[in-house]
Phi, psi and omega in degrees: 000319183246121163303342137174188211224147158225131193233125167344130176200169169261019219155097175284307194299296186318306167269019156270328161318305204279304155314327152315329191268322178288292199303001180261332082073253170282345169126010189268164175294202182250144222268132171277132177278115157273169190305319203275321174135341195280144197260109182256165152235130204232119187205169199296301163014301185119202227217090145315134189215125173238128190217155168294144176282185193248359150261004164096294159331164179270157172258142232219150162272157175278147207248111179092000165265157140197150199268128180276123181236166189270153167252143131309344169198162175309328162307287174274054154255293177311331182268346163263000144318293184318305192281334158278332159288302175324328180237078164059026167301148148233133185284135158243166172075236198260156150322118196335135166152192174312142166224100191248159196217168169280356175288344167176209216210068170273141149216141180259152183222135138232160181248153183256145163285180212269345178258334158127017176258141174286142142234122198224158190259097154278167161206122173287151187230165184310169137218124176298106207248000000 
């Protein structure tokens, strides 16, 4: 659905460090320094994009975003939890686990990246009606 997503940092290193480390993770490489200066992850998927904004101005969080990445299993949701708190993550909201509706069944991890934008780790999981 989405061709990519870019999200904001004051400090390309810091948060490349700290996204090298979730996204390594999930099975992705490690994020490419581009001409412009902007940290990508590229993958048949689409483009993770970490940038200074182009206005110049510091980057803010967005109030009500977060960006979602899929997991496969409950195992690595907690180990991109894990990897993301070591490299300057913070959990916010409830602790990595279950979260159900009667429309489904996720657990979940979420994180502030180091600049304060949210991020989580699903893994959808069955269910039984």
């Amino acid at each position: 659905m989405f061709s990519h997503i870019m999200i904001g940092s004051n400090n390309i290193q810091q948060s490349k460090q700290f996204y090298d480390a979730i996204m390594a993770v999930l099975g992705y490489s490690e994020g490419i320094i581009d001409a412009r200066g902007r940290c990508l992850y590229l993958s048949q998927e689409g483009v993770l994009g970490i940038t200074a904004p182009v206005n110049g101005e510091p980057s803010t969080v967005g109030n009500g975003m977060t960006v979602g990445f899929k997991a496969s299993s409950p195992a690595l949701v907690d180990a991109w939890h894990a990897a993301g708190v070591a490299n300057g993550g913070t959990t916010c909201e409830e602790p990595p686990g279950v979260r159900s509706s009667p429309e489904r069944k996720l657990y979940l991890a979420y994180l502030r990246d180091p600049f304060g934008n949210k991020v989580c780790a699903t893994h959808f999981m069955t269910t039984t009606k």
